[in-house]
N, C-alpha and C positions, 0 to 999 in steps of 0.2 A: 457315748462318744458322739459329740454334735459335729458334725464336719460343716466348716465354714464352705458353703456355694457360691457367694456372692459373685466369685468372677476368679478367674485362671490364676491372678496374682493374688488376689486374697487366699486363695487354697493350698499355694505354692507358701504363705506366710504360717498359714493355719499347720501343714505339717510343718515349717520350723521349729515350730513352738510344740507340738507335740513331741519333738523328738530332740526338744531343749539339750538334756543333758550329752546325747551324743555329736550336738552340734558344737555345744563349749569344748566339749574335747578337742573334736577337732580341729576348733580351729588355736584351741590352746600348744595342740604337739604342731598343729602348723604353723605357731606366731615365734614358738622355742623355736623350729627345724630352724625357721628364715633366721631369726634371732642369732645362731651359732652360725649361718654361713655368713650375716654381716659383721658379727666379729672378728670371724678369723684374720681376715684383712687389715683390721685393727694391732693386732695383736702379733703380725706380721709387720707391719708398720714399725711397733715397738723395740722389736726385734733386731731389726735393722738400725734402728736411728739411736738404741740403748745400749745392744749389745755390741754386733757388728762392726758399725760405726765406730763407737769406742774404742774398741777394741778391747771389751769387757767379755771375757770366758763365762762368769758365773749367771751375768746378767742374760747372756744371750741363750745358754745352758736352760735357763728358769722360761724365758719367753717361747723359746721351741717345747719346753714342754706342756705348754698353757696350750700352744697351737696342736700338738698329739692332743692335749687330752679335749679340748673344744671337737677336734676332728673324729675322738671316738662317739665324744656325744651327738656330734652331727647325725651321726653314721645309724643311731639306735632312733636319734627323735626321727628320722626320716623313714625308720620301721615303722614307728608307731602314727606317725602320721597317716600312712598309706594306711595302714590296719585302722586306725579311728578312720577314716575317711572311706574307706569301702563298706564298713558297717554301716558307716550313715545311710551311704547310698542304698545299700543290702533294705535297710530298715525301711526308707521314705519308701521305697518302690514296693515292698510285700503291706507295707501300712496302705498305700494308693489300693493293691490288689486286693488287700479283705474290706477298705471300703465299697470296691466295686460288686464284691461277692455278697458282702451283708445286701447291698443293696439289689442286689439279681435276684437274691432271695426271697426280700421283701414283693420285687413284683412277681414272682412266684411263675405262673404258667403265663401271666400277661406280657412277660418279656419277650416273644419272638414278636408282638401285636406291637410292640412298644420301638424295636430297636433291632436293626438287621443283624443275623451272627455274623455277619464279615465286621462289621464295627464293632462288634464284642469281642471277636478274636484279637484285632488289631491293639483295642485295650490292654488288653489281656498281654500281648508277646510285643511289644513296642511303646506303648505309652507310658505305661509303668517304670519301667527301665527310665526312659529318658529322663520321666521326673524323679528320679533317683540320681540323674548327672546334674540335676538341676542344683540339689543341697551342694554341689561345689562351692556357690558362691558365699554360704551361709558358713564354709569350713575353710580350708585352704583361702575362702577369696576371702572373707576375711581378713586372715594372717598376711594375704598380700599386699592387701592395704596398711597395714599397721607394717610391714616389714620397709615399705617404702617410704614411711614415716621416720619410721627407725634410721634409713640411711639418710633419707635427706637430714636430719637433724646431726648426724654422727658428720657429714657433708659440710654442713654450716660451719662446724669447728673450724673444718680443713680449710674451709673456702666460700663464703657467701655465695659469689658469684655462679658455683659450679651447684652449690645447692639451689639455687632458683633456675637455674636451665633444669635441672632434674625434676622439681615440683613442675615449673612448666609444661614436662613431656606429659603428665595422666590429659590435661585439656586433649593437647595435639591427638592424641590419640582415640580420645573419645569425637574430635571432628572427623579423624580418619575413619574409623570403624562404624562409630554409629551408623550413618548411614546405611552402610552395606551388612548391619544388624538387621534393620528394619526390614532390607530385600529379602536377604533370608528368613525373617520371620513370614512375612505375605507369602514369599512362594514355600515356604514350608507347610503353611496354612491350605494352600492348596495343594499339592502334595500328599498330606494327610485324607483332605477330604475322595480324594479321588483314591487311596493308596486302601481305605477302606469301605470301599467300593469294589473295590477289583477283587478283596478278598470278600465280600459279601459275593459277589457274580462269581466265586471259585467254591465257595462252600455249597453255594447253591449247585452246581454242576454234579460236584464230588455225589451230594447227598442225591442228585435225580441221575447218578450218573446209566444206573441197570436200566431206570425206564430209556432211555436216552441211547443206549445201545441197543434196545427194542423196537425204537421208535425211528431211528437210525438219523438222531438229530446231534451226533456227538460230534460230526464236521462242522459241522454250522455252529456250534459252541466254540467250539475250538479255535474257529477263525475269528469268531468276537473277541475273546478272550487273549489271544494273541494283538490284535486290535488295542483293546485296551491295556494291557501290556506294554505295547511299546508307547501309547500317547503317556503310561505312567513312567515308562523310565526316560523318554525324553524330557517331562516336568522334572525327573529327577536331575538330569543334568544341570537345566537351571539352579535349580538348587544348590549342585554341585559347584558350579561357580561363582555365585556370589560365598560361598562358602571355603574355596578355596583361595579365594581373596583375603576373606578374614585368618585364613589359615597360613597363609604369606605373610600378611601384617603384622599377625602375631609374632612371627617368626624374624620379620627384618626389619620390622621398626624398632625394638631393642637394640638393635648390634647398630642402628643409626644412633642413636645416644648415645650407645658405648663410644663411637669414635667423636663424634660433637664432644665427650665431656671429656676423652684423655687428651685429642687434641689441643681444650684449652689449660688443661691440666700441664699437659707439657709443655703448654709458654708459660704457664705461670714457672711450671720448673725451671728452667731456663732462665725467667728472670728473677728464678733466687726467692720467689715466692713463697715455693714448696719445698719440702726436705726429699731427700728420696727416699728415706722411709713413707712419707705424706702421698709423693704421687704412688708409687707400687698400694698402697692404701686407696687413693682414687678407684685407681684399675679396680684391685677388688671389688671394694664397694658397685662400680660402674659394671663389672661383669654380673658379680654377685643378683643386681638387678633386672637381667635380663630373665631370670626366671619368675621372680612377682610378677615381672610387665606381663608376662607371656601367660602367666594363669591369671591375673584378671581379663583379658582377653577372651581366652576360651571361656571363663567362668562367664563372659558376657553372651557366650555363644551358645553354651547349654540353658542360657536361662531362656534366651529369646525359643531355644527349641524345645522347651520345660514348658513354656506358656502356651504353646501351640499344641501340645501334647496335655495339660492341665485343662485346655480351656474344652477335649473331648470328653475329660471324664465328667467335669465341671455340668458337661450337657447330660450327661450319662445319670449323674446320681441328681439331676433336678426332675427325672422324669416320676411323674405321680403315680405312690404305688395304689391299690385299691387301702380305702379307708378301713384304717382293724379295728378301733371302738364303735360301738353303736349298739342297738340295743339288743336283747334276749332273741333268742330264736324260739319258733314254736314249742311250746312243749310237748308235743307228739306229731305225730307225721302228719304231713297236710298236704292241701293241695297248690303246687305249681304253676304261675298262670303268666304266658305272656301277651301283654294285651296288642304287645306290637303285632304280632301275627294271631295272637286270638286261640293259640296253642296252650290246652291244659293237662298237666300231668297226675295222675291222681295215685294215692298210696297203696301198694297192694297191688297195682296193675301195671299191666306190660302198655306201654303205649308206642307207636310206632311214625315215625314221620316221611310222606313218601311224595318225591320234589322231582322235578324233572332236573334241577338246578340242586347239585349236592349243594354249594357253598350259602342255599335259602336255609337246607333245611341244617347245616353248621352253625348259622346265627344263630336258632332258635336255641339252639344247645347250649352257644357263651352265654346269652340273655338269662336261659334260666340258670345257668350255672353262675352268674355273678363275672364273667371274665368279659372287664371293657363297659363301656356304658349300658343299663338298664332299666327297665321300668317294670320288671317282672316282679310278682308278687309270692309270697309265698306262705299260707295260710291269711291272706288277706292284706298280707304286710310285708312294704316293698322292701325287695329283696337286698336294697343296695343302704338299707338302712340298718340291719341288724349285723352284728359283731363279724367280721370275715374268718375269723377262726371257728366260729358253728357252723358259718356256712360250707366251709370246708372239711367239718370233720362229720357232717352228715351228707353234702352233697358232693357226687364225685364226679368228674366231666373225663372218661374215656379218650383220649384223644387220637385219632387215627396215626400219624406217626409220632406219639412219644415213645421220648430214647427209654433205653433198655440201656442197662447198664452193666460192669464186667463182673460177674460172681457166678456161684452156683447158681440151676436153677431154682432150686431150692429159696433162695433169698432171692433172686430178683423177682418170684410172682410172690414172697412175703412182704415187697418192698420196705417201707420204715417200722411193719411189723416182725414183732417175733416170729421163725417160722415156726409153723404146727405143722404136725405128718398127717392125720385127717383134714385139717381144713386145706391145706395144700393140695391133696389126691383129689378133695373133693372140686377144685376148683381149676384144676388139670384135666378134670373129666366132664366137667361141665363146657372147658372149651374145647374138648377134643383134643387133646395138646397132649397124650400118653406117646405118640409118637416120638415126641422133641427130645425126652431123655430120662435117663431119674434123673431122683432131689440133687445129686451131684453132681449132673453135667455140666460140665463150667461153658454158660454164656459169654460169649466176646464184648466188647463195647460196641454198643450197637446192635446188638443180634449178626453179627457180620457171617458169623457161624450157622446161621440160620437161614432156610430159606424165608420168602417174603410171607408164604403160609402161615408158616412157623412161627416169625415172630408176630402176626395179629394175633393167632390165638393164643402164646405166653402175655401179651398186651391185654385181650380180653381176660387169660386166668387171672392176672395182677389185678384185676380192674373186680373179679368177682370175691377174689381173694378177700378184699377190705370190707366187703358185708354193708357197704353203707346203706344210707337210709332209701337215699335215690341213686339211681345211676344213671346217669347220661353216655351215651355210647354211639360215634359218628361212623357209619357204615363195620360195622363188629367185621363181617362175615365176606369181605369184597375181595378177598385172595384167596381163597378158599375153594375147592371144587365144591361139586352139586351137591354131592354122598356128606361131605364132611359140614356142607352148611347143612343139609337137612338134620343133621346131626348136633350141630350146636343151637338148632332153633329147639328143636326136642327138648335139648337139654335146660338152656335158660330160662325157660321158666318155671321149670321147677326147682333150679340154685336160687332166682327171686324173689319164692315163692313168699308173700308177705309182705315185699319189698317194691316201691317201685322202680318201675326202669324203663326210659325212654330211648328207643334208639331212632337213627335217622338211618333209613335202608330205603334200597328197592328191591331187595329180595323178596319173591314170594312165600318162601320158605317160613320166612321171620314173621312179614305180614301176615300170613294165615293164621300163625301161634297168637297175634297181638291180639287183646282186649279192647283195645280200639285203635285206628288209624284216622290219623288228619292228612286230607291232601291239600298238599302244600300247591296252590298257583303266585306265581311271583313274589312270595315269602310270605304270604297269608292262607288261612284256613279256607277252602274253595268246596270243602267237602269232610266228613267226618264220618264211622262208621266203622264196622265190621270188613275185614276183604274182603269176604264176600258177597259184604250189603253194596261195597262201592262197586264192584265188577258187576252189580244191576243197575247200579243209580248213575252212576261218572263216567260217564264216555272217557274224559281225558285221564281219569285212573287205570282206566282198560288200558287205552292207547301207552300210558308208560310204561305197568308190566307186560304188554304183551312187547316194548321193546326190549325188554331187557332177555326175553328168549329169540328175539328176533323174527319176530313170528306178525304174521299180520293180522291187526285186529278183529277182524270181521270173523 
């Protein structure tokens, strides 16, 4: 499934056309509904001037019945209308949502690097949606075009005159609205952009909200956040009335035609032009219309709000996922080398990265791990060139807070593997993690059931769980007390064992177990060795762990 990018209206065309058949529908029971309400009128007309008039029983007997039974058909096309027309919408809006999901997929872990969760949320619970009101105009609008066709031509019969004031009004109308389309699309446009923003600045709160009561910075959120709050809901007012404008229009510039056309309907009547079956026929016809005028209106107002909402996703699914062809990966394990920082990982060994600055020694982790731009090589061959599917089913990037998600425990540290009851135990006890529960403890979304301990080391068991070839792991052991890191330094390298595995820490704990450590100054190698060899050689590897006990160097 190619989805057409090009731009907000191309996208908005590309799902019409994917969702072809439910669109003829609709706007087939919405060209019948309009079809039977500008009969009836007709048919009434007939009534009057064949039966009534005459003073004909059988005639007028036959024409009442045409108007029952026209009126029962009304009654069901106007079921099926709504029902084909909420499908539609049901369908564009869940088709927008798996294109957005295929595509979150595709960028895989690079999506929080790529695009704030407050603009994925908003996607996600408002965009969607709208361009789902948007197929209005492809269904119902439509039929309201051709229904207005329909009566001006049934009009012409009646009255030239009365039919070109009627074809006249779609101009008028489109001088009156357009306009104040366009206002609402600009301030809707902004609107959006600030609307997710606010839920990016809420998501962010929610998710730091414990450090933040710890830290005792949740006032000072709070009032931002209220802040922008109210500057979004005063843009929204804006909004509101230019919109409530078109919402008026919609509504009284109809019942202006309607008296413009009975008015001249009822001089023509008057002067013997019309019959009175003909004018009571005008009326219909002339009321009949207020409901087309009124939903191509709106249909003009969900598109302008379709566009604004299309033209997010439209940014959404242009963003570039990492490249999945490319060539072979090593055929055996090798070594890792980033020449940005001069950082090498080698197979079989524990390597450790130790930075005054966690977010130095974070890069060095996406770099080798392939997330985001790199130059890292691996087995001599860069990394950003070989297949992203090998790269990912051998190398695995820990990441300090990925989600956890709602299941037993048991399958959230099996994640998209089968569980096993020994590799499972075995990987619970390598992170210490016998505390958190059995294989059955049901996990919440998020670890919410957890404390922050708890969910690092079901994070680390998941992350030892998968066996892979390398592991990349960003501070494992930083919620942990003393007893329990000493304890998962113990243990990791012997779950490893064979394996390698680079973490970024300042633990001493971890460090002493590593094989080797690079000390990281300003995101570069400054220093390499044993912890022990650097606590003789590196002053400034002294001076970081001895702050990490708080202790002074000397």
């Amino acid at each position: 499934m190619s989805v057409d990018i090009r731009g907000p209206a191309r996208y908005l065309w590309w799902l019409a056309r994917q969702l072809k058949g439910r669109v003829l529908l609709g706007a087939m029971f919405g060209s019948l509904w309009f079809a039977s309400l500008a009969l009836t009128p007709y048919l009434l007309s007939q009534a009057i001037d064949r039966g009534l008039g005459p003073r004909r029983p059988v005639a007028l007997l036959a024409w009442t019945a045409a108007v029952l039974l026209i009126g029962l058909s009304s009654a069901g096309l106007g079921i099926m209308r709504h029902r084909s027309m909420t499908k539609l919408r049901l369908a564009a809006a869940l088709r927008t949502a798996d294109a957005v999901l295929r595509h979150a997929i595709r960028l895989g872990a690079a999506l929080p690097r790529r695009v704030t969760s407050g603009e994925v949320v908003t996607i996600g619970i408002a965009d969607v949606w709208t361009i789902g009101r948007a197929m209005n105009v492809v269904g119902v609008g439509v039929a309201s075009v051709l229904a207005y066709a329909v009566v001006a031509v049934l009009l012409f019969r009646t009255s030239p005159l009365l039919a070109v004031v009627v074809l006249a009004g779609v101009p008028v109308l489109a001088l009156a609205v357009g306009p104040l389309l366009v206002r609402v699309q600009a301030a809707g446009a902004r609107y959006r952009r600030r609307q997710g923003a606010l839920a990016a600045q809420l998501v962010d709160v929610l998710t730091g909200l414990r450090i933040l009561n710890g830290l005792g910075g949740k006032e000072g959120h709070l009032a931002r956040y209220r802040s922008s709050s109210a500057g979004l809901r005063d843009l929204g007012y804006r909004v509101g009335r230019a919109s409530s404008w078109v919402g008026a229009l919609g509504e009284g510039l109809p019942g202006v035609f309607l008296a413009v056309v009975i008015w001249l309907a009822a001089r023509q009547a008057a002067a013997g032009e019309l019959t009175t079956g003909e004018l009571i026929a005008v009326y219909g016809y002339t009321a009949m219309l207020v409901i087309p005028v009124n939903v191509m209106i709106f249909c003009g107002f969900d598109v302008t709000r379709g566009l604004v909402a299309a033209r997010h996703v439209v940014a959404f699914l242009r963003l570039p996922p990492d490249e999945v062809a490319g060539r072979p990966a090593p055929d055996r394990p090798a070594v890792l080398h980033d020449p940005v920082s001069g950082v090498s990982a080698e197979p079989g060994r524990l390597t450790a990265l130790a930075s005054a600055r966690p977010a130095d020694a974070a890069a060095v982790l996406e770099r080798l791990g392939r997330y985001g731009p790199t130059d890292a090589t691996w087995g001599g061959v860069r990394l950003d060139s070989i297949a992203r599917d090998e790269v990912r089913s051998r190398i695995l990037v820990a990441e300090h807070e990925a989600d956890l998600f709602a299941d037993p425990l048991r399958d959230v540290v099996a994640g998209r593997d089968t569980p096993e009851q020994e590799r499972f135990r075995a990987a619970i006890e390598a992170a210490a993690a016998r505390d958190v529960g059995e294989p059955d403890h049901p996990v919440e979304w998020g670890g919410r059931n957890l404390s922050g301990g708890q969910r690092q080391r079901v994070r680390l068991a998941r992350a030892l769980y998968q066996q892979a070839e390398m592991l990349l792991a960003a501070e494992p052991t930083s919620a942990v007390d003393a007893h329990t890191e000493a304890a998962i330094a113990g243990r990791l390298r012997a779950a490893r064992a064979a394996r390698g595995t680079v973490v970024a820490t300042t633990s001493p704990a971890l460090l002493d177990r590593a094989d080797v450590v690079h000390y990281l100054v300003d995101g570069r190698v400054a220093a390499t060795g044993s912890h022990r060899d650097l606590l003789r050689t590196a002053p400034g590897y002294v001076r970081l762990v001895a702050r990490v006990f708080g202790e002074d160097p000397a």
